[in-house]
N, C-alpha and C positions, 0 to 999 in steps of 0.2 A: 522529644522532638526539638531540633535544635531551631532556634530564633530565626526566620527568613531577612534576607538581606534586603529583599523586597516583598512587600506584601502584594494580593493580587492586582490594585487600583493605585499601587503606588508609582511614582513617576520616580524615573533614575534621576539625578540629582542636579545633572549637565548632561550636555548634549553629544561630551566625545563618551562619558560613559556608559549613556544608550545605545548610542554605535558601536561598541564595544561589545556589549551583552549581546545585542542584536545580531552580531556581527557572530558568533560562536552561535546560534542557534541556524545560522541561514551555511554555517561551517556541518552542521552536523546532519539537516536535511538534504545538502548539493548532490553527493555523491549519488543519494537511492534516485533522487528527483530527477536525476537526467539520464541515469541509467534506463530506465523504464523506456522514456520518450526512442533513444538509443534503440535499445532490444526490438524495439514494435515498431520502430521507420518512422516516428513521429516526430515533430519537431521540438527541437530541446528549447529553442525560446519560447514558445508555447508553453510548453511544459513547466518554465518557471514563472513566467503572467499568471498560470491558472491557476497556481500552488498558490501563487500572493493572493489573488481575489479569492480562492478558494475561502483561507487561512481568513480574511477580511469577513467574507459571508459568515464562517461559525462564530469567530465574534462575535459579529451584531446578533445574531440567532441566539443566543447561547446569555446575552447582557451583557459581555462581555466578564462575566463569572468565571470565565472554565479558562485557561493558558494554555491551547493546545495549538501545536503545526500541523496542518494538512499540507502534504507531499505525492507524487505520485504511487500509485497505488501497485503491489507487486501481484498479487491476486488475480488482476487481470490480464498481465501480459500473453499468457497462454492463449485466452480466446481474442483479444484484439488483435494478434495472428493468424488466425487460423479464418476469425469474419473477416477481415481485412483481402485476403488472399481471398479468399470465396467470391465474397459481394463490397468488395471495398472498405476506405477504411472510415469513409461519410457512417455507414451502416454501423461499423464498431462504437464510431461516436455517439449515434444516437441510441446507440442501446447501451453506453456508459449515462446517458440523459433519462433512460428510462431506467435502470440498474438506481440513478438518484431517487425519481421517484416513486420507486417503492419504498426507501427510506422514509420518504415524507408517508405513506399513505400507513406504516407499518409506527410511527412515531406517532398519528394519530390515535390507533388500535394502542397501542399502548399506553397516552396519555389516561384512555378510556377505558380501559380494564386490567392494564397493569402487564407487567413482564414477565412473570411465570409460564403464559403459554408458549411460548416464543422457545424460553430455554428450554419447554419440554417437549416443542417440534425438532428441536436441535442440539440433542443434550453432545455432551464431550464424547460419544461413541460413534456418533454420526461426522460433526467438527474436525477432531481429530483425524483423520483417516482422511476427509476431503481435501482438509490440508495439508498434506501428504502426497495426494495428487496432484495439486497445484505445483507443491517445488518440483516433485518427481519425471512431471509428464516435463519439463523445461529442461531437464537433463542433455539429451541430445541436442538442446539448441546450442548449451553452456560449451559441448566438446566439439561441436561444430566449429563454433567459431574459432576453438583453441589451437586445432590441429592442421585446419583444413583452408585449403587456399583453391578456389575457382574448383572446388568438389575433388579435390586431390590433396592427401598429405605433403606436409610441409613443416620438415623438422626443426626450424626455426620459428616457425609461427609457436608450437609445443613447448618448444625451451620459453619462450619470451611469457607466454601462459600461465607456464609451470613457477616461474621466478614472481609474477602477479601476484600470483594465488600464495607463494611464500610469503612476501611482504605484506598482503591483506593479514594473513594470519598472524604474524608476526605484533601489526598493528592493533589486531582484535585481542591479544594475548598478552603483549607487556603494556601497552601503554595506558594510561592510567587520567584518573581527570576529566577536563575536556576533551582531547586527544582520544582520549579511549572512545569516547562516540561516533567516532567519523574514520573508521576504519577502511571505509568502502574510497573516500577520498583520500586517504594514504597510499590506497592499490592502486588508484586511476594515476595517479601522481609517479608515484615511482615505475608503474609498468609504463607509464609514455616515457620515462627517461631514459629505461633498456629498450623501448620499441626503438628510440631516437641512438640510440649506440651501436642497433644491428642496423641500422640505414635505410628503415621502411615505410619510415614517415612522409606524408607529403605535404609539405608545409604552403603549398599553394594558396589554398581557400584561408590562411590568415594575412598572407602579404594582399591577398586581394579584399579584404574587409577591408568594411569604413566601421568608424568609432560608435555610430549612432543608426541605428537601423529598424525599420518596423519588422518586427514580427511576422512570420506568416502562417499567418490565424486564416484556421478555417471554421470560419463563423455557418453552423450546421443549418442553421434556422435562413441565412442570406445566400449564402451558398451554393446550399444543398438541398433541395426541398424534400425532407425527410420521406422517404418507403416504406411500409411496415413490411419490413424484411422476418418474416416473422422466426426462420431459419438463427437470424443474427441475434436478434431476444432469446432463442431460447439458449444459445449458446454465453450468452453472457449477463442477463437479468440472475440468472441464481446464483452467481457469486456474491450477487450482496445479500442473500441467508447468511452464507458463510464469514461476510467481513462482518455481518452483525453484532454477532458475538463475538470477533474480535472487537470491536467495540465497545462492548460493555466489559471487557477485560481492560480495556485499554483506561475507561472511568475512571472502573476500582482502582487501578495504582495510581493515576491522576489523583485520585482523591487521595490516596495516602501520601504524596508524597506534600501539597498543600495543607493537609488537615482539614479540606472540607470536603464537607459529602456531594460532589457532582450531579450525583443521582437521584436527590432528593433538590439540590436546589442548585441548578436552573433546573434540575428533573433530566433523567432520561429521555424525553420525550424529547426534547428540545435541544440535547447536546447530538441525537439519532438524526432529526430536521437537521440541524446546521451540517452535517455529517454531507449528507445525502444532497445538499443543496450545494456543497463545496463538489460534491461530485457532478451535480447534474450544469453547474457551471464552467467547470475545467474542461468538460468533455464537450459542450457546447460552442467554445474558444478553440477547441481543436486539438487540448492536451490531452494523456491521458486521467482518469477517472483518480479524483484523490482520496485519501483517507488519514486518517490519525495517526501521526508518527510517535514511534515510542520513542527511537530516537533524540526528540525534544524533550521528550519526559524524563532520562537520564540526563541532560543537561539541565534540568531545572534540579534535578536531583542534587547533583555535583554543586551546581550555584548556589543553590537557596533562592535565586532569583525567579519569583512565579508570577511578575507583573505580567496582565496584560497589554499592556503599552508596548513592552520588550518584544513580545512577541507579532505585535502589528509593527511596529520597526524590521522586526525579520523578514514579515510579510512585503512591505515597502520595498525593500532591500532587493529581493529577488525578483520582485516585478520589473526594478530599475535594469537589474543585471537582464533580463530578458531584452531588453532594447540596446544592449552595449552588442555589435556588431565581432568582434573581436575574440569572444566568450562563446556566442555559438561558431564563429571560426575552427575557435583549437578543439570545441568537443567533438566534432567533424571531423577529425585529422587523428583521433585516438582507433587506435589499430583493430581489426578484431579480435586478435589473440587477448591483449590487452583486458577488452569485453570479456572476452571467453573464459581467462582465470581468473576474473573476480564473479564473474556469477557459476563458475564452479562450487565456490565458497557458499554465494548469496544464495542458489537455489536450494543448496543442501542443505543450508538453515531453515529455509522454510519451510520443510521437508520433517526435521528435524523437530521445529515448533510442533508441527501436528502429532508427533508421538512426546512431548514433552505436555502436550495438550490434555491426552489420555493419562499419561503417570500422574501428572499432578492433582486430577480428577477425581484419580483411583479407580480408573476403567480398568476393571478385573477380567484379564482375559482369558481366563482359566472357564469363566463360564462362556457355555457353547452360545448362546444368545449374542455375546458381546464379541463373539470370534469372528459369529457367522456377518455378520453386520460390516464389521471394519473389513474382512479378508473381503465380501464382495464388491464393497465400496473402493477397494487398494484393485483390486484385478480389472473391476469393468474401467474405471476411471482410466487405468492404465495400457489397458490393453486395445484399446480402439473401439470398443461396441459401443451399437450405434444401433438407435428404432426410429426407423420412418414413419411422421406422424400426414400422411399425405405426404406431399409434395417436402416436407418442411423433419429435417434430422437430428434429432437429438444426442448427443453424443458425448464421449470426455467429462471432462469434471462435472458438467449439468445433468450428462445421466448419472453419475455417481451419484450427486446430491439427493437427485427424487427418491433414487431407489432404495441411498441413505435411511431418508425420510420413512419412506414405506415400510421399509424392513422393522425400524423404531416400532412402528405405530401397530404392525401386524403379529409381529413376533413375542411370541408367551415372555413373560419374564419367570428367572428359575425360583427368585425366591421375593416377598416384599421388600420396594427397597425406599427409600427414606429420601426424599428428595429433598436439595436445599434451594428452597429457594428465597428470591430476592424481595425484601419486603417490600410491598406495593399496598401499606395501609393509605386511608381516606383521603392522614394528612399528607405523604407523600406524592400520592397524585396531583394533589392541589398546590402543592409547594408555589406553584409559578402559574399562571394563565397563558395561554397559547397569546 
């Protein structure tokens, strides 16, 4: 393992080249961070305040131990649409509040008996395949916006899409380094300069910005006097089963790429809390629901740099750019073809994760157990089915998830199989005090 250029508590040496470091991590979160806000109608300065306090919260949670960026979350866009449309988008937020904590409540249970049951409610045959529906079911929103103008095709909006979605890939494919993490900010980049050549842009809302501007925070709790929508919970509380164990994937190469064991110290317990607290924050403020960008973790990778100073500098950084008037301007004036061929790309990665999820696992689909489970999970999740529980529907990726669940728990296994799991001895639990 090659020598860090910074250690995790170590301070960059001056102040222009903390801003510098700083300055490449808040380069490599921008693009997914305001997409999100974008796709779901939420506000993009919101969306970068809530990333920075987010980011801020799992520090302090965490001891500042762990070097991670919380960004908007992509996991959610699905149901923050569809609650949003329903029962508002007040109702999405507090159930990105409540989606937090269950984090907190599930960080508990496992401080206190460790993380083997978890994985074995939610092994990689269940996981995979939900993640799958998640990029899957976002599909028609990606070629919506690519094609189609006021619900009619529009062969210009297509061409300008299609050239996006070239340049993302392009980005995602040669470029190399720092550069190579921020591919999604190279598509936004080069597709407004072809939006700006076919003559579609409306450059209005930046000549009429001011430099400095408050945010518009919709603060859930002063606001909104929350409803238990219980329709909106159950639509979006069980995506974080699912981001959970991305999370603990997200640890493990964290840990590897520092050299220390996240999991053991500050403990899982406590990087799941910060996790979950940076989401039931963001979503409180009015952004959408954050989570652990990998993102950062290939730039820590690339640098060697795994201070966490660097990273509350990041965090700084984009809470500032949320109050520059000017910034949420021009993301406003980026077109929706634009949108629409770079989440061609993005949904079909995530899509993609969820069967990269399974191969890497060794989810053998040759046995009928593990066919039956993923093909049901891929077809309901996808297909619209939907159970009235009362008054109140469950449907899409959250009925995939149960019935995920269920099938796991009910369905014979063909032969003994040998589970790995994650050492959760005495001293491991105790590593750190809540």
């Amino acid at each position: 393992m090659k020598q860090p250029v910074l250690h995790i508590h170590e301070r960059p040496a001056h102040f222009p080249q903390w801003l510098l470091f700083s300055l490449q991590h808040v380069f490599a979160m921008f693009g997914a961070t305001i997409l999100v806000p974008i796709l779901t109608g939420l506000n993009t300065s919101v969306a970068l305040v809530a990333s920075g306090v987010a980011t801020l919260s799992f520090l302090a949670i965490t001891r500042f131990k762990v070097p991670t960026y919380l960004g908007s979350s992509f996991a959610y866009i699905a149901p923050i649409i569809a609650v949003s449309q329903q029962w508002g988008v007040e109702a999405a937020l507090f159930g990105g509040i409540i989606a937090g904590s269950v984090y907190g409540v599930v960080s508990l249970i496992i401080y206190k008996t460790g993380v083997n049951w978890l994985l074995r409610l939610l092994p990689p045959v269940v996981v995979g395949p939900v993640i799958m529906v998640i990029g899957l079911s976002l599909a028609p929103v990606a070629i919506d916006m690519s094609m189609n103008q006021d619900g009619a095709y529009n062969g210009t909006f297509m061409t300008i899409a299609l050239l996006t979605l070239g340049i993302t890939m392009l980005a995602m494919t040669k470029l190399k380094g720092v550069w190579g993490a921020v591919p999604i900010l190279f598509g936004i980049v080069g597709g407004y300069g072809i939006a700006a050549a076919f003559g579609i842009i409306d450059y209005s809302p930046i000549q009429q910005a001011s430099l400095f501007q408050l945010p518009d925070f919709t603060m859930v709790f002063v606001d909104y006097m929350p409803m238990w929508q219980v329709g909106a919970l159950l639509a979006i509380v069980p995506v974080a089963l699912v981001t959970m164990t991305e999370h603990i994937g997200d640890q493990m190469v964290t840990s590897k790429i520092i050299g220390r064991e996240t999991m053991k110290d500050p403990g899982l317990h406590r990087t799941l809390l910060g996790d979950g607290v940076g989401k039931a924050v963001a979503s409180a403020l009015g952004g959408p629901p954050c989570t652990t960008y990998g993102e950062n973790n290939g730039v820590m990778a690339i640098t060697r740099v795994y201070s966490v100073y660097v990273i509350a500098g990041a965090a700084l950084m984009a809470i500032s750019f949320g109050f520059l008037g000017h910034i949420e301007a021009f993301i406003s004036t980026i077109p929706n073809p634009v949108k629409g061929g770079i989440s061609i790309l993005l949904f079909g990665v995530i899509a993609s994760n969820g069967l990269r999820t399974m191969v890497e696992s060794n989810v053998d689909l040759a046995e009928k157990r593990n066919l039956i489970i993923s093909s049901v999970i891929l077809v309901i999740g996808l297909g619209g089915a939907m159970i009235q529980l009362g008054s109140f529907p469950v449907q899409g990726m959250a009925l995939a998830t149960v019935v995920g669940i269920l099938l796991n728990a009910i369905l014979p296994k063909e032969e003994v199989e040998t589970a790995v799991e994650v050492n959760t001895t005495e001293e491991t639990k105790q590593a750190s005090n809540f």
